[in-house]
N, C-alpha and C positions, 0 to 999 in steps of 0.2 A: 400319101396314104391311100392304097388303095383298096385292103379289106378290116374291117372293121369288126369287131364281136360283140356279141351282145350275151352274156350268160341269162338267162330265165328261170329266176326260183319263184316262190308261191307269193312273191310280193305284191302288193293291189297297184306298187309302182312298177311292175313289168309291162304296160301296154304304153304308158309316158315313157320310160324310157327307151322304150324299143322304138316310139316315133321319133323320139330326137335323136338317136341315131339315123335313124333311115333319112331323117329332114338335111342333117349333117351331110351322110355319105351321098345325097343326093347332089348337095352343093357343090362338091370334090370331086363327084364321079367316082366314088368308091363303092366298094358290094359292101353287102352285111349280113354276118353267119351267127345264127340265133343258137344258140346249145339250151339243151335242158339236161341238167345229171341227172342220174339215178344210180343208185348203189344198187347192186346185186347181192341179194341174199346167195348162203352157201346152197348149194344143189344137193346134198345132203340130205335124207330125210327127205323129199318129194318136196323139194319147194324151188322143183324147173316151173312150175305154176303161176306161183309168189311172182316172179319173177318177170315174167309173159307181162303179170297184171303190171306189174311196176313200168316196164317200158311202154306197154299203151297209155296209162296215165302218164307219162310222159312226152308220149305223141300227142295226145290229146291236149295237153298242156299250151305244145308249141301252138297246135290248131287254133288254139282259143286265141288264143294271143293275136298269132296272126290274124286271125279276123278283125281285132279289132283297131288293126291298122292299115293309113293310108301308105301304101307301098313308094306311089308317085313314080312309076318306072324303074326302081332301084333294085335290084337284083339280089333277092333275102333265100337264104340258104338255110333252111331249117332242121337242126340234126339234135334228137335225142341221144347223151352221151355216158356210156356204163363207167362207171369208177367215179371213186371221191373226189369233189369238185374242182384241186389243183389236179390232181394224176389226169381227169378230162380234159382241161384247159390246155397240160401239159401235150397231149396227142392230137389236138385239134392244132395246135402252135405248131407241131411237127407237120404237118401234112397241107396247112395251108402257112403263108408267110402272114399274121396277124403284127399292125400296124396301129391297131390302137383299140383298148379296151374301155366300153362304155358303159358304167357301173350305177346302178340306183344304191343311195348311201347307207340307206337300214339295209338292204334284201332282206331277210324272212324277220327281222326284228321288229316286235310291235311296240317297243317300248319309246315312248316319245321322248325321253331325256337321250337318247344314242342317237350319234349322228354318224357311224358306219357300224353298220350289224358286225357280228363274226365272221360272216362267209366272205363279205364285201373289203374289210378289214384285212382276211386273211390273202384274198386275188393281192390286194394293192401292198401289202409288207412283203410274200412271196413268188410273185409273175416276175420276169423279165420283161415285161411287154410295157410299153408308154398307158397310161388309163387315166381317161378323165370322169369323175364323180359329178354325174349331174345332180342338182338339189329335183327335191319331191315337187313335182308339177310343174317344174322348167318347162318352157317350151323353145326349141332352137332359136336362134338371132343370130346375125354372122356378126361375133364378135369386134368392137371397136379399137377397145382395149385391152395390154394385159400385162399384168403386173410380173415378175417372173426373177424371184427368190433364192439366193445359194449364196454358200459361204465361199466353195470352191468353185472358180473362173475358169478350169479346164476341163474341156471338151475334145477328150483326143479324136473320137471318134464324128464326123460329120451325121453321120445318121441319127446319134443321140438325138441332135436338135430338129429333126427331121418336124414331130408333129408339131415344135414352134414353125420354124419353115414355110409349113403347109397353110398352117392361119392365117399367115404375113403374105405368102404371096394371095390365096384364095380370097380373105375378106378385106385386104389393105390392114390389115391389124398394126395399131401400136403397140410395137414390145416396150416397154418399160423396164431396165435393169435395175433391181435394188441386190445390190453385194453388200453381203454383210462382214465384218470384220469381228472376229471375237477372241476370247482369249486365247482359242486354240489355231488361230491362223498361221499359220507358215507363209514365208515369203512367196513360194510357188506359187500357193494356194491365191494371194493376190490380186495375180494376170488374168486377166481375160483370153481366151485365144481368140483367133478372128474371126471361126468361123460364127462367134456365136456376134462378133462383134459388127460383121455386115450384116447383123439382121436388127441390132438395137435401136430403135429410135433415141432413149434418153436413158444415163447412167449415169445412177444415185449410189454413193459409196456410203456405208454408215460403220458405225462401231457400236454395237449391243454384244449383252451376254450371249443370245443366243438365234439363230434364223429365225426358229419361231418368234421368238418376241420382236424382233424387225419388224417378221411380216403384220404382228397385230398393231405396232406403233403406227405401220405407215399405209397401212393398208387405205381407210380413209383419206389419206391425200392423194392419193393415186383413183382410188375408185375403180377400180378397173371390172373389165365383163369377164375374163377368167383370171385365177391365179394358179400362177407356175411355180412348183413348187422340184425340188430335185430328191428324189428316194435314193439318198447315200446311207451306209451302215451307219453314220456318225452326222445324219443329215437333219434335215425338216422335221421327220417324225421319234428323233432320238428317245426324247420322254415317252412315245409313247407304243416303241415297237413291243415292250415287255406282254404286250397283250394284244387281241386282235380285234376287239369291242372298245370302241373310243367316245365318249360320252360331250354331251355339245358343253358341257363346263369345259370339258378340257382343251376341244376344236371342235369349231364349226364354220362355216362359210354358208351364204343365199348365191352365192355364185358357181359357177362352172371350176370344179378344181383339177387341172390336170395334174398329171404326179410323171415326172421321167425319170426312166429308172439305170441312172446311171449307178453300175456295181465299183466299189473298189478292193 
């Protein structure tokens, strides 16, 4: 992993997160590219103005921000970015290779029963991009353990596993395999391929209705410092793709959630 994002919306969690990114990329030797969106009013009617003003509060945004973090050598790339907040995501991912996206879990939601706002909801249901969701006032640790969840055992691509990879060789991390078996399993679906299997420490096979309910049965005996979870159309977050605001009744975690986003 060697560039890392950080999106910056009006959350009081944008300066924690933006440090545990940079504590992270620091660890890996990777950069960090902060974005701030802003939407563009029509030019229409004199409002090139509007407009002026929207991207300096925007600059200003990133400014504030940055200050009030310790960089530590890490190389933070700070870019206010025009269009609605996937279409930005979408042209920053074209222009630079982004390797892993670092998400605070409300972003602009104040509501304390929501444990991923809409915007943050929508990066993680819609990106291509691997992202892990730090909780509210985490602060980095190099991981020990990590739990790491899916129904489906194939990995054609090696890169998927990439930001596992990266944990396992950088912090000695234990991966932990929990495979889930459920009604809808195919034989395929089974197998493990290997690349993902030279990097397991321990492989637990179960039978549950569903990934998610595994993960909340087993989660407790494993304890683990992140959990891995897989964004399949038919994955982790089945129940709860219908919408983009996910509420802590429904999921939550106190830990580091990374999400990889293998498409089928």
């Amino acid at each position: 992993m060697k560039n890392i994002l950080v999106p910056v919306g009006s959350s009081a969690n944008a300066i924690g997160n933006l440090q545990y990114a940079i504590d992270l990329a620091q660890s890996i030797n990777a950069n960090v590219y902060v974005a701030s969106v802003f939407q563009e009013l029509s030019k229409v009617g004199g409002l090139s103005k509007v407009n002026t003003i929207l991207k300096e509060e925007s600059e200003n945004r990133l400014d504030e921000v940055l200050s009030q973090v310790d960089r530590k050598g890490v190389q933070v790339i700070a870019h206010p970015i025009k269009g609605e907040v996937l279409e930005g995501i979408s042209r920053i991912s074209k222009q630079v290779p982004i390797d892993l996206m670092v998400l605070a879990p409300r972003s602009n939601s104040i509501k304390e029963e929501v444990y991923l706002g809409k915007t943050s909801g929508k990066l993680l249901k819609q990106t291509n991009i691997p992202i892990l969701v730090v909780p509210e006032g985490a602060k980095f640790q190099p991981p020990k353990t990590m739990l790491m969840a899916f129904k489906n055992g194939s990995f054609e691509r090696d890169e998927l596993l990439e930001p596992v990879r990266q944990f396992k060789e950088s912090f000695g991390t234990e991966i932990n395999v929990l495979h889930v078996e459920t009604p809808e399993t195919s034989e395929d679906m089974k197998n493990v391929t290997d690349n993902l299997k030279v990097l397991q420490d321990s492989y637990t096979q179960v039978e549950t209705a569903t990934t998610f309910q595994a993960v909340i049965e087993y989660f407790q005996q494993f304890n683990p410092d992140v959990l891995c979870v897989i964004r399949r159309k038919r994955g982790f977050f089945k129940k709860l793709w219908e919408k983009n605001e996910i509420y802590k009744r429904e999921f939550h975690t106190s830990k580091p959630l990374l999400v990889l986003p293998v498409q089928e």
